[in-house]
Each structure stands twice: as C-alpha cells, then as structure tokens.
N, C-alpha and C positions, 0 to 999 in steps of 0.2 A: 396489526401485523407488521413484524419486522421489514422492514426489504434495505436492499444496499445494491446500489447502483456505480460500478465503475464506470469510470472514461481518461482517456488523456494519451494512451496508448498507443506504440507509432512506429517507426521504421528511422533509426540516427544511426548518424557515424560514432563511431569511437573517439569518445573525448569531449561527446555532445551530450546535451541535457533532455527532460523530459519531465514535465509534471502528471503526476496522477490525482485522481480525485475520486473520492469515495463519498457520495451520498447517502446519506442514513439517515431511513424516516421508520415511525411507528415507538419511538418509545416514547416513556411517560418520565423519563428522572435523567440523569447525567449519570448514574452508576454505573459504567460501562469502559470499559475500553475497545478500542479498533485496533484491529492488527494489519497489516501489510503482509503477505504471504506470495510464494513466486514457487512456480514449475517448471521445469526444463522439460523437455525431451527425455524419457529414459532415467528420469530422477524424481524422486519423493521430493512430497511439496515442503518448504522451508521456511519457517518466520522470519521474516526482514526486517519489521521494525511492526512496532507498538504506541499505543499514546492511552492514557488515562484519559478519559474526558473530564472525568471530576477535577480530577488538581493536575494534568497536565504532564505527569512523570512519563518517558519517553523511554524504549528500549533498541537500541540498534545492534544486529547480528554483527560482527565482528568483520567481515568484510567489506560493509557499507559503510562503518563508522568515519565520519569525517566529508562523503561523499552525498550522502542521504539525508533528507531530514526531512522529518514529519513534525506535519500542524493539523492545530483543529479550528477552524471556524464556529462556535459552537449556534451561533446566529444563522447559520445557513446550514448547518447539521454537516457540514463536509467536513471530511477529513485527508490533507493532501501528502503526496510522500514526493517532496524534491529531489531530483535524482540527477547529479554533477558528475562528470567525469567517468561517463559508462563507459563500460566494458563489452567486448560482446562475451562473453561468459554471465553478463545481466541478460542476455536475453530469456526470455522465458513468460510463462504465461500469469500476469499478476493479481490477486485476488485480495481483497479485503472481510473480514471477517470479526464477530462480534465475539471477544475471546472468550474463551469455553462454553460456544452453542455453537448450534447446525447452522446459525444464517452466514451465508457466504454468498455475495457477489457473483454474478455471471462470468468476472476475469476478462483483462485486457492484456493484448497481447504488445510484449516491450522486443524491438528486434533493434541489436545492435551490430554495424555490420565492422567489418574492419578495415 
C-alpha cells in the first residue's frame, strides 16, 4: 500500500526558510513522480512543484520559481521541497501527492507571519 507521510512544517517570519519532506513508501519501480500541492484558507488546492523520480525533471508553479526547490532522495524514498524567501501569502496547508492518483499525504501546515 501506498502511504506518504509529511513533516517539516512550522511557523517563520517573512524572508525565512523551511524545508519540507515527503516520505513515500509502498512502491515497487521509480515510475512515479511526487508533487508538492498547498491550500490556503478559502482557496483551491495548487500544484507547487513536481519532480520525476525516474530522471529527475522538475516543475515549479511560477511564483516559487527561483525560491523553491525540490529533491529526491531516492535511497530514503523522500522527497523535499526547499522553501527560501517566504512570503506570508505561502502560508497554507502543504500536501504531497503521487501525481494522477488518490494518495495524498495527511498535509503540513506552513505559516508565514509578517
């Protein structure tokens, strides 16, 4: 069985950092990619960033570009999303997810204050 366990999730000032970390256990091959996914308050949930496990190709949503950035460990099945130079507009509730199925992470919550 799939499962994906978040953690890293926290309470920063504005302009401070935050790593997240997404564990994923239960497959059998690297064909997968992990996505990063975030919810506000009163807002539909949002892809942030992405990674291939197989070859590594990376996608970042257009407001984090340059500030974010996701790895994979693939030896410890984790998968982390670096987060440089928050905003409190990142605050929100962050999820990872196995892209196009239902397993999704329990969500950690990222609070940026100002």
């Amino acid at each position: 069985e799939v499962q994906l366990v978040e953690s890293g999730g926290g309470l920063v000032q504005a302009g401070g950092s935050l790593r997240l970390s997404c564990v994923a256990s239960g497959f059998t091959n690297d064909d997968y990619a992990i996505g990063w996914f975030r919810q506000a308050p009163g807002k539909e949930r949002e892809k942030v960033s992405c990674i291939s496990i197989s070859d590594g190709s990376t996608y970042y949503e257009d407001s984090v570009k340059g500030r974010f950035t996701i790895s994979s460990d693939n030896a410890k099945n984790t998968v982390y999303l670096q987060m440089n130079s928050l905003k409190p507009e990142d605050t929100a509730v962050y999820y990872c997810n196995v892209l196009g199925t239902a397993y999704w992470g329990q969500g950690t919550q990222v609070t940026v204050s100002s």
